[in-house]
One Martini backbone bead per residue (centre of mass of N, CA, C, O) as a GRO file, in nm:
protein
  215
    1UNK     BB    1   0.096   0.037   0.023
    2UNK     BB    2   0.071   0.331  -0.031
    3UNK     BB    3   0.089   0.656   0.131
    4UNK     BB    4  -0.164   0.736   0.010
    5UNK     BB    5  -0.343   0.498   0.077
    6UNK     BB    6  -0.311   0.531   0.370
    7UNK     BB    7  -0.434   0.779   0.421
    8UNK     BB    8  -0.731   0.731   0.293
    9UNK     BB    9  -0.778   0.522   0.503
   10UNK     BB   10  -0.807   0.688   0.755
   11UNK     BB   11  -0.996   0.883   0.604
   12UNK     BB   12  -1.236   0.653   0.645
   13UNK     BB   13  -1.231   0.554   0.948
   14UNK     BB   14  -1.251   0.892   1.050
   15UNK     BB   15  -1.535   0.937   0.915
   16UNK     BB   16  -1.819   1.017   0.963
   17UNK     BB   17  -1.977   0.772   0.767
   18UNK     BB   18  -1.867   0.584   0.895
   19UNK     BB   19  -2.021   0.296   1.086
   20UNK     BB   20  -2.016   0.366   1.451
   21UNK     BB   21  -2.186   0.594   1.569
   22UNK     BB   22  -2.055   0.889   1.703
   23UNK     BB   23  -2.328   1.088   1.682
   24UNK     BB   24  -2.451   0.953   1.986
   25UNK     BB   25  -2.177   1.077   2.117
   26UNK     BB   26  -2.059   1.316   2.385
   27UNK     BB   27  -1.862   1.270   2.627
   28UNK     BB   28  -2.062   1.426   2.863
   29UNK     BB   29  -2.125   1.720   2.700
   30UNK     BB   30  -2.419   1.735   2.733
   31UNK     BB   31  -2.379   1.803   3.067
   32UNK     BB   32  -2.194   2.077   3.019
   33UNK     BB   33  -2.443   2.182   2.825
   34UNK     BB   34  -2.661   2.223   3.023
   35UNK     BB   35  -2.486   2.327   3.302
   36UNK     BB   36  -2.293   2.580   3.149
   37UNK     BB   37  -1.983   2.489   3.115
   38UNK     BB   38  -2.081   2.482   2.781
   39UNK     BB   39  -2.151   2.821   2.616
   40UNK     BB   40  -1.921   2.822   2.383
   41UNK     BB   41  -1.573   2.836   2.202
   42UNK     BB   42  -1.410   2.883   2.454
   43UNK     BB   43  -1.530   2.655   2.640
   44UNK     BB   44  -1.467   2.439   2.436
   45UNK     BB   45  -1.171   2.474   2.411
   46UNK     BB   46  -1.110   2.383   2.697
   47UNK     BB   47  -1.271   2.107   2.765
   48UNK     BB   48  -1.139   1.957   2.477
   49UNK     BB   49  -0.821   2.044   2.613
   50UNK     BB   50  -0.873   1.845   2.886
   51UNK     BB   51  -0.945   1.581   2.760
   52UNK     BB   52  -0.704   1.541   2.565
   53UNK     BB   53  -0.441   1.613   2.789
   54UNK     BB   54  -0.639   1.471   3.064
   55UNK     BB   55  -0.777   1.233   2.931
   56UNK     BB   56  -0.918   1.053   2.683
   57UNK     BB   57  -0.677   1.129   2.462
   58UNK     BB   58  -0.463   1.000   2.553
   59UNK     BB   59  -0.524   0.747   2.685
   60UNK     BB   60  -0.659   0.686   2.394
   61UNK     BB   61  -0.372   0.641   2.273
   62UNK     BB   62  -0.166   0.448   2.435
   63UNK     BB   63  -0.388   0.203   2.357
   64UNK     BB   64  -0.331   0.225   2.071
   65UNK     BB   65  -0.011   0.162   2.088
   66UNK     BB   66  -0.059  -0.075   2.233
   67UNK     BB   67  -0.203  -0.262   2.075
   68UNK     BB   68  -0.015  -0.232   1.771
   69UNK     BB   69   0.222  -0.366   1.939
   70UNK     BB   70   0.021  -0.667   1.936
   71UNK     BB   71   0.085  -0.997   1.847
   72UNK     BB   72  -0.121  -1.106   2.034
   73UNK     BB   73  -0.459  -1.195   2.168
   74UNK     BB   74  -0.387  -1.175   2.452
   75UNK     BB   75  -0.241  -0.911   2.461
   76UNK     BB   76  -0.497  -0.742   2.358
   77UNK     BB   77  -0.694  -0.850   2.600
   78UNK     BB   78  -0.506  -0.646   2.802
   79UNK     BB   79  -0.572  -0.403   2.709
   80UNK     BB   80  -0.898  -0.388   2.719
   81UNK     BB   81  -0.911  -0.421   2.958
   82UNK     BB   82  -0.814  -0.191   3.049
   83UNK     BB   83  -0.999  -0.011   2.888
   84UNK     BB   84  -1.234  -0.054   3.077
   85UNK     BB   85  -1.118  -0.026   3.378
   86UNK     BB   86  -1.031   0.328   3.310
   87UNK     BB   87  -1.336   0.386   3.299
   88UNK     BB   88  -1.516   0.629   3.458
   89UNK     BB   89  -1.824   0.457   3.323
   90UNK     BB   90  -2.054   0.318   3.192
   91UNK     BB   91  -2.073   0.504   2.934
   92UNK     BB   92  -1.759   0.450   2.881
   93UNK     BB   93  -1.795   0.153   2.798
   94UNK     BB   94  -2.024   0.177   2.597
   95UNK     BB   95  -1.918   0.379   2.388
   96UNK     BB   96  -1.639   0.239   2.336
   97UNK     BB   97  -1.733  -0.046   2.239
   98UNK     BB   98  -1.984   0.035   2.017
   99UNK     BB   99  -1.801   0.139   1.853
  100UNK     BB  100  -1.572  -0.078   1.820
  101UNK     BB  101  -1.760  -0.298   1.707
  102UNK     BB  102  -1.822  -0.155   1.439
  103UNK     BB  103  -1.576  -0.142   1.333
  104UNK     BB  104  -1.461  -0.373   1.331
  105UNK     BB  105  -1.673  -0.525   1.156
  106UNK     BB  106  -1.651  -0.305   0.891
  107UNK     BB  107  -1.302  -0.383   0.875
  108UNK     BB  108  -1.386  -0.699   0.827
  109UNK     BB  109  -1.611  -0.672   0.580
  110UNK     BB  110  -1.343  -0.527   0.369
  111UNK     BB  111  -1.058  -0.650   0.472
  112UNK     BB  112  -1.044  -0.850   0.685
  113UNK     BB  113  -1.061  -1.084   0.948
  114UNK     BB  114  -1.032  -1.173   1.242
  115UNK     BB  115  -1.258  -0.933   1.478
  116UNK     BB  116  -1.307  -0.846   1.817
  117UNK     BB  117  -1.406  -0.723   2.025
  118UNK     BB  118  -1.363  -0.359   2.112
  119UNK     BB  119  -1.253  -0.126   2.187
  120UNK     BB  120  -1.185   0.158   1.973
  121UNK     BB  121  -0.884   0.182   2.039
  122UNK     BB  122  -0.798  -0.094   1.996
  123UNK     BB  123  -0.920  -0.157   1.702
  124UNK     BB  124  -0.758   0.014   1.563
  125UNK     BB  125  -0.469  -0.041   1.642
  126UNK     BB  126  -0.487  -0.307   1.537
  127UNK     BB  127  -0.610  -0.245   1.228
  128UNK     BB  128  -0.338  -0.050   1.157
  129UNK     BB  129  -0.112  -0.300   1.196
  130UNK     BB  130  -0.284  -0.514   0.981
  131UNK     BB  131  -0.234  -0.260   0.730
  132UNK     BB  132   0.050  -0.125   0.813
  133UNK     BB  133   0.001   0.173   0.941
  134UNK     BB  134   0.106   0.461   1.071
  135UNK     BB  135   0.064   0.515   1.396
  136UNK     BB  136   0.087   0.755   1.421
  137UNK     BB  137  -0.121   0.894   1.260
  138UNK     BB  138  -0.333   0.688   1.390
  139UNK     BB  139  -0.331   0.907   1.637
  140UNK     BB  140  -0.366   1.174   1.544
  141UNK     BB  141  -0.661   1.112   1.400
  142UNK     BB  142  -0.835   1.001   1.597
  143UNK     BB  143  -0.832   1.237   1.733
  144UNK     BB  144  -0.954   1.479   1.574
  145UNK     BB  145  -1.201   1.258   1.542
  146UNK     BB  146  -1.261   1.304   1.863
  147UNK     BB  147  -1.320   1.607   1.827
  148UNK     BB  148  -1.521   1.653   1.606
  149UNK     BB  149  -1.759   1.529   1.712
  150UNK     BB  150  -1.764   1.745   1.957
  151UNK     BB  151  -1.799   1.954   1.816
  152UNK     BB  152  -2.073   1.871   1.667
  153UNK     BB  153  -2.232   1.862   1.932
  154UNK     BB  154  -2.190   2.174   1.979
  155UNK     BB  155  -2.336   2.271   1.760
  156UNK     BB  156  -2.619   2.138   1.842
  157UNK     BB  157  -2.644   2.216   2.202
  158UNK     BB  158  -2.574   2.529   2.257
  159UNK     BB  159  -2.514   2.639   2.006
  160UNK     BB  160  -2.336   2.671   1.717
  161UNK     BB  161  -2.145   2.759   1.466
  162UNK     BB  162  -1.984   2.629   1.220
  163UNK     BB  163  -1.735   2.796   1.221
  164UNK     BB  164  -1.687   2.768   1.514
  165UNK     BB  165  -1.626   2.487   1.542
  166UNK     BB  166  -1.380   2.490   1.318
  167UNK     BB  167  -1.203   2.679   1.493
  168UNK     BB  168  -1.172   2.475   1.709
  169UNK     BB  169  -1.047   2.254   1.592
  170UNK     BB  170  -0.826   2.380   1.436
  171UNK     BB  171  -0.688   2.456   1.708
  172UNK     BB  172  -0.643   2.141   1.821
  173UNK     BB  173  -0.489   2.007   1.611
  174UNK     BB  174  -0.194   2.044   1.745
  175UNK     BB  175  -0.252   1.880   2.012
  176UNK     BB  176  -0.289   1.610   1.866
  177UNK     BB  177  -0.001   1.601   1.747
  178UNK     BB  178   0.118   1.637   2.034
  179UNK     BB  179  -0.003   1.340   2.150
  180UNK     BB  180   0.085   1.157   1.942
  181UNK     BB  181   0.426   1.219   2.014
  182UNK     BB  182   0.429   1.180   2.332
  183UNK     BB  183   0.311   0.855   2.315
  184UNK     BB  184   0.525   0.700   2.225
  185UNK     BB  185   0.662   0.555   2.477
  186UNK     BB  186   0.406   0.474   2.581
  187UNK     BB  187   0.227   0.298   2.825
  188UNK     BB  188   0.010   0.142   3.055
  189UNK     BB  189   0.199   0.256   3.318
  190UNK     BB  190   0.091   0.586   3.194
  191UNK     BB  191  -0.164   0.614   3.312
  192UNK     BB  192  -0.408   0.859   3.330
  193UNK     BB  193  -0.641   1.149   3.512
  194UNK     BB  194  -0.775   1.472   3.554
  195UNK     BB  195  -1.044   1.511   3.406
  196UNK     BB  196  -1.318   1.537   3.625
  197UNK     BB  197  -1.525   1.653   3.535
  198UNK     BB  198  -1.584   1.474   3.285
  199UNK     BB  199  -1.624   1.228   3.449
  200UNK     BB  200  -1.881   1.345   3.608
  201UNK     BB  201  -2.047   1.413   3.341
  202UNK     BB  202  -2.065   1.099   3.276
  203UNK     BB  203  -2.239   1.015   3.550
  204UNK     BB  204  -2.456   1.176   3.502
  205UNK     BB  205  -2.600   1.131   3.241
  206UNK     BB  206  -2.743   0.848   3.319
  207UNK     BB  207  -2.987   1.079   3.444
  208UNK     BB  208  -3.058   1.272   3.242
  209UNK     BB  209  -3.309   1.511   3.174
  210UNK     BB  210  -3.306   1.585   2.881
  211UNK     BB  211  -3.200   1.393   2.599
  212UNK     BB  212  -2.988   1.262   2.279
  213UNK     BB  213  -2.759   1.094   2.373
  214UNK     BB  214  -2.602   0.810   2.505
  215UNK     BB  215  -2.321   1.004   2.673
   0.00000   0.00000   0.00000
């Protein structure tokens, strides 16, 4: 595979169109807007910027260059289940999991390969490996890509103008890059989370009425 066809694949892979059903999952921002704690462009790109840095978007960044790095199953379910674990509520346990096992489905409907159910960061990064793509590369485009999901969300429920939106996804998008580059040599010995409000966030929502998201 060329390299414009890696890109393109990662391209296909991190599409909104992709049918992981990423647009159903607000990743506790919902509830966030709700409580209006993300109320503008400015306090959404605060929001995303610890969310990124100090919670969900390192982490799986890690767990994806984890998986990325097994080479039996057995490995991997090691990953897996630590990336279970990790999840600081069931909505996030729910989110991982059934994003992961679409994909999952979908890239081995597509590309082949006997593929687990797996969360979302262990799947990509497991099936990043078996097509050869390159690891950095597939773990900048998933942050970005799951940055991009919660501006959609928050353009929706703020609302945000669509310009305002993309203007914060751009501003994140160096973010994006420079943890894809920070967790080159982190192991899963290096997880942690300080991102506490996102957490808090996300166990709340589980009780939220009226709701959109289903996390």
């Amino acid at each position: 595979m060329t390299t414009s066809a890696k890109i393109l694949t990662l391209t296909q892979w991190f599409s909104p169109s992709y049918p992981i059903g990423a647009f159903a999952y607000s990743h506790g921002l919902e509830t966030a807007i709700h409580s209006g704690e993300v109320a503008c462009a400015s306090s959404l790109k605060a929001w995303l910027s610890d969310v990124l840095e100090h919670g969900s978007g390192r982490t799986d960044c890690i767990l994806l260059r984890a998986s990325y790095s097994c080479e039996t199953n057995d490995e991997l379910q090691i990953v897996d289940d630590t990336a279970r674990a990790f999840a600081a509520s069931k909505e996030r346990v729910q989110e991982a999991f059934l994003m992961g096992q679409a994909f999952g489905k979908t890239t081995a409907a597509i590309w082949g390969g006997d593929v687990p159910d797996q969360t979302n960061a262990v799947a990509v990064g497991a099936a990043a490996r078996r097509e050869g793509l390159p690891v950095d590369l597939t773990a900048a485009m998933y942050l970005q890509s799951f940055t991009s999901n919660l501006v959609s969300a928050a353009v929706r429920l703020v609302p945000l103008g669509q310009t305002e939106g993309q203007s914060v996804l751009a501003e994140l998008t160096p973010l994006c890059d420079a943890l894809a580059a920070s967790t080159e040599s982190a192991t899963l010995d290096d997880l942690h989370s300080t991102a506490f409000l996102s957490d808090i966030a996300s166990m709340r929502h589980e009780t939220l009425q009226p709701r959109i998201f289903r996390t």
